[in-house]
BALUMDREN-450190 format. One line per field, with one value per residue (C-alpha): residue in three letters; x, y, z. Coordinates in nm, 2 decimals, padded with zeros to 4 digits. Layout:
N
lumza <- c(Ala_...);
x <- c(X_...);
y <- c(Y_...);
z <- c(Z_...);
// end
This chain:
103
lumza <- c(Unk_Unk_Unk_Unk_Unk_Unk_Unk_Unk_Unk_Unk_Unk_Unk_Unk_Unk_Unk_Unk_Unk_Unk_Unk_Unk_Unk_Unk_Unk_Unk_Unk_Unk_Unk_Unk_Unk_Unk_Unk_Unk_Unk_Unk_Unk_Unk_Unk_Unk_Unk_Unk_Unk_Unk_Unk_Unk_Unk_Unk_Unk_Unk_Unk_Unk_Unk_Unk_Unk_Unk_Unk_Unk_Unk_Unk_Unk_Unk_Unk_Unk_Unk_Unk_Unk_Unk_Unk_Unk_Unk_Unk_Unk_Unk_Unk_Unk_Unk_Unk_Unk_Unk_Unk_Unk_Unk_Unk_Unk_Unk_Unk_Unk_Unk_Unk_Unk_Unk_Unk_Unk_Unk_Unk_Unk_Unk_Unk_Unk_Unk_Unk_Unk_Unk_Unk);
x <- c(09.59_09.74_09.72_09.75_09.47_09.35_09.54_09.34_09.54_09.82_09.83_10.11_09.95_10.23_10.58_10.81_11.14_11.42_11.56_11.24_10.94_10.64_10.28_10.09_09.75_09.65_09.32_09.20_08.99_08.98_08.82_08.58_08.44_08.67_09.04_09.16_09.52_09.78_10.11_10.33_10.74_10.93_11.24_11.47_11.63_11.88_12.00_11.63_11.50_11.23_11.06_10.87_10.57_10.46_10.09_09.96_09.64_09.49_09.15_08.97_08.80_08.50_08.23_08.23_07.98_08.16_08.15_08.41_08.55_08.67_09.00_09.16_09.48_09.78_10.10_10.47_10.72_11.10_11.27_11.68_11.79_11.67_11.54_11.26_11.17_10.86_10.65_10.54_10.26_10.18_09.87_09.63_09.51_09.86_10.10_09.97_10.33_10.32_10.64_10.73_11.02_11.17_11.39);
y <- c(07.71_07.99_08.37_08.50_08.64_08.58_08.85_09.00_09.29_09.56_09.85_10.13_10.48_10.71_10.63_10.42_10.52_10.34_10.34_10.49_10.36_10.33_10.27_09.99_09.94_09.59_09.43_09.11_08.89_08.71_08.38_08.49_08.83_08.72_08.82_09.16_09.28_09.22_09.31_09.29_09.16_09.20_08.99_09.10_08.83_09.12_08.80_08.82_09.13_08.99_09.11_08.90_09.03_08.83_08.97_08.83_08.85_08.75_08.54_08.71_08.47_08.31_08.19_08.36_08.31_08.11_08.45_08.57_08.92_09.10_09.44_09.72_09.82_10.05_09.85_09.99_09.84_09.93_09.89_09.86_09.98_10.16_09.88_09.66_09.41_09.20_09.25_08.89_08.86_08.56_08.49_08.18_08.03_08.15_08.43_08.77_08.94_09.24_09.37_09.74_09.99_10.23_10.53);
z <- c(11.53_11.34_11.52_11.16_10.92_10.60_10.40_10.10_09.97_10.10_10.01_09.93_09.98_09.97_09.75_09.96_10.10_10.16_10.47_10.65_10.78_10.54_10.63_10.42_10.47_10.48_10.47_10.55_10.79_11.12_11.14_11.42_11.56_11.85_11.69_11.66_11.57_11.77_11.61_11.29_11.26_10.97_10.86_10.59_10.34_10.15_09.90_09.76_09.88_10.04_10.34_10.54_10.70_10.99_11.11_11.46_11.58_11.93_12.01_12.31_12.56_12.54_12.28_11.89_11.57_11.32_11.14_10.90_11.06_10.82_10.94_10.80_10.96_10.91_10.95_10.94_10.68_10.66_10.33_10.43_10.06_09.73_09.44_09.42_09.72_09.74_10.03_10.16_10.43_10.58_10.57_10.73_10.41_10.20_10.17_10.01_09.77_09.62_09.43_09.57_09.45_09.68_09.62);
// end
């Protein structure tokens, strides 16, 4: 079973640096009332400027209603260089891009 959401749409608030930590704001949904957030990773791949965005949730214990939950949550992204990169989340059902540009 995957400990990863269903990603809907991420959001850029602010203008993104390079070389600093951005916030995104990402919003999706848990399978069950059971997940919450757990915590994000982010590889680089500098020969496509990608950057992978791996979310991770965790299922409490016990017994859930087969009830779509849907999140909002702040996550931080560091973009190495100036340029565009695309922002991929991985997502349960497919992965979520979005092309950014620093400066």
């Amino acid at each position: 079973m995957s400990n990863r959401p269903f990603v809907k749409q991420l959001i850029f608030t602010e203008p993104v640096l390079a070389g600093m930590e951005n916030t995104a704001h990402l919003i999706g949904e848990w399978p069950t009332p059971s997940w919450k957030f757990k915590s994000t990773s982010t590889t680089v791949e500098e020969s496509t400027r990608r950057l992978i965005v791996d979310v991770e949730g965790e299922k409490r214990p016990g017994m859930a209603l087969m009830v779509i939950q849907p999140f909002e949550q702040d996550i931080p992204v560091l973009v190495p260089s100036p340029g565009e990169w695309t922002v991929v989340v991985k997502g349960r059902a497919g992965d979520l891009s979005v092309k950014i540009t620093a400066t």
